[in-house]
C-alpha positions as CSV (number, residue, x, y, z in Angstrom):
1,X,127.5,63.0,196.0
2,X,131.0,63.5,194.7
3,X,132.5,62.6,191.5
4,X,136.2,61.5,191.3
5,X,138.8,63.1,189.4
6,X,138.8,60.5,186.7
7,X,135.4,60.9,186.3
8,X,135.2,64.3,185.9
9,X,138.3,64.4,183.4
10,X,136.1,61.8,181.4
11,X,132.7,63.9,181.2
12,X,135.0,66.9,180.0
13,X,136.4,64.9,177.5
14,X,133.2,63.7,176.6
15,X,132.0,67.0,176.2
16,X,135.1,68.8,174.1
17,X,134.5,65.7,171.7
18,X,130.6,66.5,170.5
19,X,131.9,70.2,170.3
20,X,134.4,69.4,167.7
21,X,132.1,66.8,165.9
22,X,129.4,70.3,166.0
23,X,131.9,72.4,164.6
24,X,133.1,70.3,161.9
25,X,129.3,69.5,161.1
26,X,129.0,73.2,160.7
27,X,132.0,74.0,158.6
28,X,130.5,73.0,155.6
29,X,127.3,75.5,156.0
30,X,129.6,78.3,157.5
31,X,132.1,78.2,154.4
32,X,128.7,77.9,152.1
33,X,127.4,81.4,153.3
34,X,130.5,82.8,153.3
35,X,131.7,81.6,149.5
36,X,128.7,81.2,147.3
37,X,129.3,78.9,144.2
38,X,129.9,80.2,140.9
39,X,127.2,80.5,139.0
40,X,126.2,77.6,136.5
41,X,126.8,78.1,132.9
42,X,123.7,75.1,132.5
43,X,121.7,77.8,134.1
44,X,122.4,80.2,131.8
45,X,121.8,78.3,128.9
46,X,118.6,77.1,129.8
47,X,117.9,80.6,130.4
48,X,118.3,81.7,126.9
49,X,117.5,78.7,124.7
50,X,113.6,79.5,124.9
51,X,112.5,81.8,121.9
52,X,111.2,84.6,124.6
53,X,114.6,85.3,125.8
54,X,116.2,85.4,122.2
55,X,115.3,89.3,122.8
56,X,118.7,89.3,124.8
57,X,121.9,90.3,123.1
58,X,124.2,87.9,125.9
59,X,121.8,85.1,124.9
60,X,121.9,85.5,121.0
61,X,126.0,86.4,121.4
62,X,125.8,82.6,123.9
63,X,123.8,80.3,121.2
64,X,124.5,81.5,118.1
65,X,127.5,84.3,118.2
66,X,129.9,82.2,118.2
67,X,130.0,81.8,122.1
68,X,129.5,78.4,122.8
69,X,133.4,78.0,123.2
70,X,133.9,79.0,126.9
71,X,138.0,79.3,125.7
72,X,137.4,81.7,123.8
73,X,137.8,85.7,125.1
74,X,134.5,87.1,126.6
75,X,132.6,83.7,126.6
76,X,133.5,82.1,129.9
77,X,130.7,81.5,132.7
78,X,131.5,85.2,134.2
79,X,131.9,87.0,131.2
80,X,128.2,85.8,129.9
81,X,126.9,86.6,133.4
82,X,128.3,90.1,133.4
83,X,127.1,90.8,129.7
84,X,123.3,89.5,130.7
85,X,123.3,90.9,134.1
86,X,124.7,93.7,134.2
87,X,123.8,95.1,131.3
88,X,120.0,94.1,130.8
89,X,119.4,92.0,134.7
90,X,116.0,90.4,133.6
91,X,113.9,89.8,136.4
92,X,113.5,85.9,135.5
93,X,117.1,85.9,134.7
94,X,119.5,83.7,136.9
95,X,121.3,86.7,138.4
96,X,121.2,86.6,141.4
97,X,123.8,83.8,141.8
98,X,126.0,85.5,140.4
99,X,125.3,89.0,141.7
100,X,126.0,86.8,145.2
101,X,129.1,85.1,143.7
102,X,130.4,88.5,143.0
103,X,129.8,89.7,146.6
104,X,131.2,87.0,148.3
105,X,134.0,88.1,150.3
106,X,137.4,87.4,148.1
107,X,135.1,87.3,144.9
108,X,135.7,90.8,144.0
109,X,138.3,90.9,142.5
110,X,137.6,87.8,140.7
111,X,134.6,89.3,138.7
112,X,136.3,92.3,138.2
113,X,139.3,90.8,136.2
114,X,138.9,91.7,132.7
115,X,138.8,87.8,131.6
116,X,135.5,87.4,133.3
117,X,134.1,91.1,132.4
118,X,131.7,91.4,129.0
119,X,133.5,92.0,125.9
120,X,135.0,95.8,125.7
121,X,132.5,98.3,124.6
122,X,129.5,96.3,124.5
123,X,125.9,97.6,125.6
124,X,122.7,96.9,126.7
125,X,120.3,95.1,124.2
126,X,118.4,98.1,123.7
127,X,121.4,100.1,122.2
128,X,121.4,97.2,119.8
129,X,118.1,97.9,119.0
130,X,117.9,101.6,118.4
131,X,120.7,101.4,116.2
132,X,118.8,99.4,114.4
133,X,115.9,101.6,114.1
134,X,118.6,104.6,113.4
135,X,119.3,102.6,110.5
136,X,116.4,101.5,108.8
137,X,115.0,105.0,109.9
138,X,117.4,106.5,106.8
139,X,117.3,103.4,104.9
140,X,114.9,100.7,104.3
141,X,117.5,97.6,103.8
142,X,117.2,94.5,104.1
143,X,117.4,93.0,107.6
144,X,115.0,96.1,109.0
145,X,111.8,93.4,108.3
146,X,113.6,91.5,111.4
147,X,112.4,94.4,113.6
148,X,108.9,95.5,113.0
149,X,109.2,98.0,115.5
150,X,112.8,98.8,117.0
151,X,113.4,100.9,120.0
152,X,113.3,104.4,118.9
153,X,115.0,105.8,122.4
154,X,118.2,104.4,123.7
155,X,116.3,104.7,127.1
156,X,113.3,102.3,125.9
157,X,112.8,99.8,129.0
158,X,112.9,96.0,128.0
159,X,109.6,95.0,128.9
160,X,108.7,97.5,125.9
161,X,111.1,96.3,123.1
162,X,110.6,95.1,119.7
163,X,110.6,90.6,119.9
164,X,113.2,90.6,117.6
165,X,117.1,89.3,117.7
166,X,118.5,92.8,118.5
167,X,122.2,91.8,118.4
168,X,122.3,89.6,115.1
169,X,120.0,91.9,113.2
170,X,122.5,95.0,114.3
171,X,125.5,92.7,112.9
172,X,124.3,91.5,109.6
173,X,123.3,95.5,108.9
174,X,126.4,96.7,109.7
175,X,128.4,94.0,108.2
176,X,126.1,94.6,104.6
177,X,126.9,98.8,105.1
178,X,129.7,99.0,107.5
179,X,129.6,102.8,106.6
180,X,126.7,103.5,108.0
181,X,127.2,105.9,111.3
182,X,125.6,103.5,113.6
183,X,127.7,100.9,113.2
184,X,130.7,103.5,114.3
185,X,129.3,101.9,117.7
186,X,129.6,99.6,119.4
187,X,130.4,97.4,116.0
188,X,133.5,98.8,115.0
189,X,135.1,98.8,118.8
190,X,134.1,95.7,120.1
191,X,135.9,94.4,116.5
192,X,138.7,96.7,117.3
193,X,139.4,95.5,121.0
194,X,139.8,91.7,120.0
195,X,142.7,91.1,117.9
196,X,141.8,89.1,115.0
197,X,138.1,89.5,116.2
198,X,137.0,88.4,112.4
199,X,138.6,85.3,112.9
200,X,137.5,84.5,116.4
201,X,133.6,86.0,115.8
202,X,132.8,85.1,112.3
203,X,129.8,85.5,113.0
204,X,130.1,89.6,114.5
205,X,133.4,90.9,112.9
206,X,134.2,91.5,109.5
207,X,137.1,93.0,107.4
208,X,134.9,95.9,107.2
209,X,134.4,96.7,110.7
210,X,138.6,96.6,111.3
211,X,138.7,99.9,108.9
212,X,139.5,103.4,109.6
213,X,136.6,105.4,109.6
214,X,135.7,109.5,110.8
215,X,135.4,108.6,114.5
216,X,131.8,109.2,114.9
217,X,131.2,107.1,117.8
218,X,127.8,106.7,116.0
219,X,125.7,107.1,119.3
220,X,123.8,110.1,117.8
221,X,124.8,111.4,121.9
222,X,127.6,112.1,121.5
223,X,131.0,110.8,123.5
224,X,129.2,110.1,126.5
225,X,127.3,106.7,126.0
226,X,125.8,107.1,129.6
227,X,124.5,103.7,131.2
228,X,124.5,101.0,129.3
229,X,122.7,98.3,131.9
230,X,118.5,98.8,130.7
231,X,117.4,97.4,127.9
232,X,116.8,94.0,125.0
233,X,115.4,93.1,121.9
234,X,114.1,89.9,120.6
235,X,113.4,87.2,117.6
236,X,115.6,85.4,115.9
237,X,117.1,85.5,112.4
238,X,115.8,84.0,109.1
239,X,117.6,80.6,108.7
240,X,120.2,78.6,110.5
241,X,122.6,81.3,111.2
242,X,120.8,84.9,112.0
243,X,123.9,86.4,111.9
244,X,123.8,86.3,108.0
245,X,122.0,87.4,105.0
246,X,119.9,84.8,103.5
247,X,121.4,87.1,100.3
248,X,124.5,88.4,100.2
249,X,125.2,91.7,101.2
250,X,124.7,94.8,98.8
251,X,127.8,95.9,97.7
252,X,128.4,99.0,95.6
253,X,131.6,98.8,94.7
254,X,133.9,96.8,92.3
255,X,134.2,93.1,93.8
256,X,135.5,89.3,92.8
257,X,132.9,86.9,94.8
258,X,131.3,83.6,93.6
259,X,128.6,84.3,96.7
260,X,126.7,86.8,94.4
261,X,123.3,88.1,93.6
262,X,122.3,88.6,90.2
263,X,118.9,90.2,90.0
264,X,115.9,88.2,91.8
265,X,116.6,87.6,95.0
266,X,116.2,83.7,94.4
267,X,119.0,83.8,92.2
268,X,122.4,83.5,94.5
269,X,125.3,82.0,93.3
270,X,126.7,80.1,96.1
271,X,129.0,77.7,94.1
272,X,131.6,77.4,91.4
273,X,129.4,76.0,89.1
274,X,126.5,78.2,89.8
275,X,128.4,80.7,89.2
276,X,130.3,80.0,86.3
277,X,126.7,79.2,84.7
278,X,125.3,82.6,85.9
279,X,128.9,84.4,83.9
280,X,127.8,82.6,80.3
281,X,124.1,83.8,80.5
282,X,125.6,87.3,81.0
283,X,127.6,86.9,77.8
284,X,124.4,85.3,76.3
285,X,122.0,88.3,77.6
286,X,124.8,90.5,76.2
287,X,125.2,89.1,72.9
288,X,121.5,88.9,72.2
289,X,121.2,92.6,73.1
290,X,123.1,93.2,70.3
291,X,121.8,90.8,67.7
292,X,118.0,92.2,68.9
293,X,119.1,95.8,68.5
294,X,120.5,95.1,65.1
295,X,117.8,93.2,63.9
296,X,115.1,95.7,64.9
297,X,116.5,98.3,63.2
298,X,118.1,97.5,60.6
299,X,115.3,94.7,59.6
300,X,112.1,94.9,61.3
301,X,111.6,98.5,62.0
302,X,112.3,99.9,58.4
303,X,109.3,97.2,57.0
304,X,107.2,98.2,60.0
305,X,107.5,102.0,58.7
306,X,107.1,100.8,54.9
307,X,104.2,99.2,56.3
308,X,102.9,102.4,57.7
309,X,103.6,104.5,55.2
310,X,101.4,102.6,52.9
311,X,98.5,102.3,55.2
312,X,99.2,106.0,55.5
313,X,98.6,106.8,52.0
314,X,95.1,104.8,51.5
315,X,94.0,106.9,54.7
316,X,95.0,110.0,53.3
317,X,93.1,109.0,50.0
318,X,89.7,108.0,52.0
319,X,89.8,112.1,53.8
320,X,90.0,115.1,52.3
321,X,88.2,115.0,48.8
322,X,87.4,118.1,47.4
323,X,91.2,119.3,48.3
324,X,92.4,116.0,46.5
325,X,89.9,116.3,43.7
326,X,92.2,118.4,41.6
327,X,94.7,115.4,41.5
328,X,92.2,112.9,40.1
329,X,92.8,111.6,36.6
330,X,90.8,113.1,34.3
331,X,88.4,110.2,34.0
332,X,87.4,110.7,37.8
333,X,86.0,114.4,37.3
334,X,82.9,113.8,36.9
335,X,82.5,112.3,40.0
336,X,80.0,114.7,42.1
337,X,81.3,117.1,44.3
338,X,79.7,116.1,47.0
339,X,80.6,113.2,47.1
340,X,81.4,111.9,51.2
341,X,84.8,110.7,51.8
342,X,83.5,107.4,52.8
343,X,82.6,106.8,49.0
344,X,85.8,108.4,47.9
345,X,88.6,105.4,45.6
346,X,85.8,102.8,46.2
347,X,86.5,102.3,50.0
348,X,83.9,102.3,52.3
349,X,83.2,103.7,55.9
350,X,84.3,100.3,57.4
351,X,87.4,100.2,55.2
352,X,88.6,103.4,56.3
353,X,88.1,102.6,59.9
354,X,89.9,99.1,59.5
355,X,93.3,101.0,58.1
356,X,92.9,103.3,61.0
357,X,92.8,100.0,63.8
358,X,96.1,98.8,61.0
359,X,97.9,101.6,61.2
360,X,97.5,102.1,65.7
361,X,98.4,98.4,65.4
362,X,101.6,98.5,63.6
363,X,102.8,102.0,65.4
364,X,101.7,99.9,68.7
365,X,103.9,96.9,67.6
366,X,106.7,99.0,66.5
367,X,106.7,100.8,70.1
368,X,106.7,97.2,72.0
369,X,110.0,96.3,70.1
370,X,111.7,99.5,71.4
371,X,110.1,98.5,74.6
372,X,111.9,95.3,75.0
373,X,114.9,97.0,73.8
374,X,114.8,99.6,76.3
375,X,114.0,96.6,79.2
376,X,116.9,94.6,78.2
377,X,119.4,97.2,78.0
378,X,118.2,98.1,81.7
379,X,118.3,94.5,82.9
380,X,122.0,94.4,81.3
381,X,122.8,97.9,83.5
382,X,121.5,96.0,86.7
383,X,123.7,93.2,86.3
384,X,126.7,95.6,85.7
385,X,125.3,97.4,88.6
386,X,126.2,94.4,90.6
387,X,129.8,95.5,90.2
388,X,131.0,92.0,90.4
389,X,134.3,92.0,88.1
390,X,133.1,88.7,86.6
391,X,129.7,89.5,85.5
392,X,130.5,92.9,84.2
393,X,133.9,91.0,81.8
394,X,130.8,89.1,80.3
395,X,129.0,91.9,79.7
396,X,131.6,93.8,77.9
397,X,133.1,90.7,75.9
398,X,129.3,89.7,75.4
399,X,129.0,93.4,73.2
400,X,132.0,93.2,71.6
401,X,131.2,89.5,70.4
402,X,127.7,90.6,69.3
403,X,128.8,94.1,67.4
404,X,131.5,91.9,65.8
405,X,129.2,89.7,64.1
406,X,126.4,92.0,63.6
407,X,127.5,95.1,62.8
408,X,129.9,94.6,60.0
409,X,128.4,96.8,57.8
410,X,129.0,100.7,57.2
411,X,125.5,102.2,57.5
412,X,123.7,103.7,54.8
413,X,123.9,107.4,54.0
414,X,120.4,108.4,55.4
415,X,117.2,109.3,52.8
416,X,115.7,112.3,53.1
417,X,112.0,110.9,54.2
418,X,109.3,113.2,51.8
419,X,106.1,113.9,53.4
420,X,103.2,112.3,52.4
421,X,100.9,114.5,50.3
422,X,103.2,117.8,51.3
423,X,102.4,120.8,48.3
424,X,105.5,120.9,45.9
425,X,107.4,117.2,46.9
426,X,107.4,113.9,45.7
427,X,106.0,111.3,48.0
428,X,106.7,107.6,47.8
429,X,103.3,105.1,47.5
430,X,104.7,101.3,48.7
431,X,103.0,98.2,48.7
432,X,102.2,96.4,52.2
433,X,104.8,93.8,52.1
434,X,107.1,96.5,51.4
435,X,108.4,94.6,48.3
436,X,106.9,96.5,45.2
437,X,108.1,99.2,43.3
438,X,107.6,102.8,44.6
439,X,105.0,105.2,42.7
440,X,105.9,109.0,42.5
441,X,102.2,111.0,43.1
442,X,103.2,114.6,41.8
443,X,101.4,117.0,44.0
444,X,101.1,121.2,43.6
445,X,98.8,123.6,44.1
C-alpha cells in the first residue's frame, strides 16, 4: 500500500511536533540538573534555631550576632553557608545544597566572590572554643562558667565539644580583657577587616578590639593557623543577649561609666538615677569612715583602756600576796602569811575569775571596733578599686568632708603610760566608769 506525498509530509510533521513538545517538557529538568538553586536561608535558620545546634559559631553569629540583616557584610545566604559549611560541615547540616549550588557549572565563581565568602579571618567553632579554654586556663573570669569543659586542642572533633555557645562566650571574654593573647585571634582581625565593625557588630566588635596591640596572632601555633574547617561548641549565653555580661566588664583602669559595678555583683548601676544614688552612698560610706575612726579613738577606745586598766589593778591585787604584802597598810600585817590569794582584799575565788572573763571581754570588744574599722576601710579601697572617676571623687570629697568636721582639734601631747605595779614608778588606780579621780600606789622594793 502506498501513501501519497501529502500524507507522508503530514505524518512527518506530526512527528517533528511531539519532539518539540518532548524537548520543551524536558527543558525544565535539564536546566534543574544543570543549575541547582541556591540554597534557602529558611533552611538555614531552622537549622540553627534548636538549642543543640547553638554549639555552632555561624548559627550563634546568624540569631543572635547581629546577622539577622542579610544587607549587612558577611550575613547574606552564601556567606552564612560558607561560614557553617565550610568551616564546621555538620553531618545534619543543610550543606549539601549549597556544596551543589557551588558546583554547578557557572556557580564558581559566584561562591567564590568575597561578598558571599565567611567574614575574613574567621575559624572553625572549635578555635572559638579552645581559646576559650586558653583563657580561663590562666584566668578564672567570668564568662569561663559558660563552658564547663572547653576544647583543650584546636584539633578537638565536634562531636566531642563542650555544649556551650563557643562564639559569644569567646566575645564577651575578649571584649571584658581585650589584652589577653587569645583574643590577638581571630577577635582583633575579624574587627580589623570590617570598617567600622563596632558599629555594624555591636554585639562582636568593640573599641577595644580596633587597638594596636604586639602582633601575637594569639594562636599559641604560631603564624600558620592550619585548617580551620573541624570543629564547634555549644550553649547559649545567660540572658537575652549572650553576647554580653550580665555585669559589666572588669575594668582596671581609670573610667567615666554610669553601667558600673560597685561591690556585689547584684548591685549594677544601669541608670542615671541608679547611679547618682550609688555616688552619695560613697560620700556617705566615706564620711562615716571618718566620723567612726574619730570616734573610736578619740572616745571609745581611751574608756575601754581606763576600763582595763582598772580591772587590771583588782586582778593584780587578788595574785601575788606575799610579794604585795610589804605594801599593805600597817593595819593588814597581821594577816597570816599564808594566806591563799583567793582570800586576799576580801575577794573571793569567783570574784577573781569574773574580772578575768571582764577584762578578755573588754580587750575582745576593743579588738571588734578595730575590726570594723579595718573592714570598712577595705570596703572603701574596693570601691576605689573600681577606678570609676565618679565613685572614687566621692570617696575623696567624702574624707575631706568627714576630717573637716571631725578632726578639728590638735591632738594631745601623748602621756607616758606607767606600768602597773612596775618597782620604782607610780601607777595610776581608775574607777570603772573611768570618771573618778586617779590614786598614786607608791611601789619599791
Amino acid at each position: 500500500m502506498h501513501t501519497s506525498p501529502t500524507t507522508a509530509r503530514g505524518q512527518h510533521a506530526l512527528v517533528l511536533v511531539a519532539l518539540c513538545f518532548a524537548l520543551l517538557a524536558a527543558l525544565p529538568s535539564l536546566s534543574l540538573a544543570q543549575s541547582p538553586p541556591e540554597p534557602s536561608r529558611k533552611s538555614l535558620e531552622d537549622f540553627c534555631r534548636p538549642a543543640s545546634s547553638n554549639k555552632y559559631a555561624a548559627c550563634s553569629f546568624l540569631l543572635r550576632g547581629g546577622c539577622s540583616d542579610a544587607s549587612k557584610p558577611y550575613c547574606n545566604t552564601l556567606a552564612m553557608y560558607n561560614a557553617l559549611c565550610a568551616f564546621d560541615n555538620p553531618p545534619d547540616a543543610p550543606c549539601k545544597a549549597y556544596t551543589d549550588y557551588c558546583a554547578a557549572a557557572g556557580n564558581e565563581g559566584k561562591c567564590a566572590e568575597p561578598a558571599n565568602k565567611a567574614w575574613p579571618q574567621w575559624v572553625n567553632s572549635t578555635m572559638f572554643q579552645h581559646q576559650v579554654f586558653r583563657m580561663c586556663n590562666v584566668h578564672n573570669m567570668e564568662g569561663c562558667d559558660r563552658c564547663a569543659k572547653p576544647a583543650m586542642l584546636p584539633t578537638t572533633p565536634l562531636a566531642q565539644l563542650d555544649p556551650c555557645d563557643s562564639l559569644a562566650t569567646y566575645v564577651i571574654m575578649c571584649k571584658a580583657m581585650p589584652d589577653m593573647t587569645a583574643c590577638g585571634f581571630p577577635w582583633k582581625p575579624m574587627c580589623r577587616n570590617l570598617a567600622k565593625s563596632n558599629e555594624v557588630f555591636p554585639n562582636i566588635c568593640a573599641a577595644s578590639a580596633l587597638t594596636d596591640d604586639n602582633g601575637d596572632d594569639g594562636t599559641g601555633l604560631g603564624s600558620s593557623h592550619g585548617n580551620h574547617g573541624a570543629g564547634s561548641g555549644s550553649g547559649s549565653g545567660t540572658g537575652d543577649n549572650p553576647f554580653e555580661f550580665e555585669i559589666p566588664p572588669m575594668r582596671m583602669y581609670f573610667h567615666q561609666d554610669i553601667n558600673d559595678l560597685l561591690l556585689f555583683r547584684a548591685w549594677v548601676t544601669r541608670t542615671h538615677f541608679q547611679y547618682w544614688m550609688a555616688t552619695i552612698g560613697v560620700f556617705v560610706a566615706s564620711f562615716g569612715f571618718s566620723a567612726w575612726v574619730w570616734t573610736i579613738r578619740r572616745v571609745w577606745i581611751p574608756k575601754l583602756n581606763v576600763k582595763l586598766a582598772a580591772v587590771n589593778l583588782h586582778i593584780e591585787g587578788t595574785i601575788g600576796y606575799a610579794d604585795a604584802r610589804a605594801h599593805l597598810p600597817a593595819s593588814q600585817t597581821t594577816l597570816p602569811l599564808n594566806t591563799t590569794d583567793a582570800g586576799v582584799a576580801g575577794v573571793g575565788a569567783g570574784s577573781r575569775t569574773s574580772l578575768i572573763v571582764k577584762r578578755e571581754a573588754l580587750i575582745a570588744a576593743r579588738a571588734a571596733l578595730l575590726v570594723v574599722e579595718l573592714a570598712w576601710s577595705y570596703t572603701l579601697m574596693l570601691i576605689a578599686m573600681a577606678f570609676n572617676l565618679g565613685w572614687i571623687a566621692a570617696f575623696l570629697l567624702g574624707a575631706f568632708a568627714g576630717n573637716m568636721v571631725f578632726n578639728r582639734d590638735a591632738p594631745a601631747p601623748p602621756k607616758q603610760q606607767m606600768g602597773v605595779g612596775q618597782v620604782g614608778e607610780d601607777s595610776a588606780r581608775v574607777s570603772e566608769d573611768g570618771k573618778d579621780g586617779m590614786m598614786r600606789q607608791a611601789t619599791c622594793c
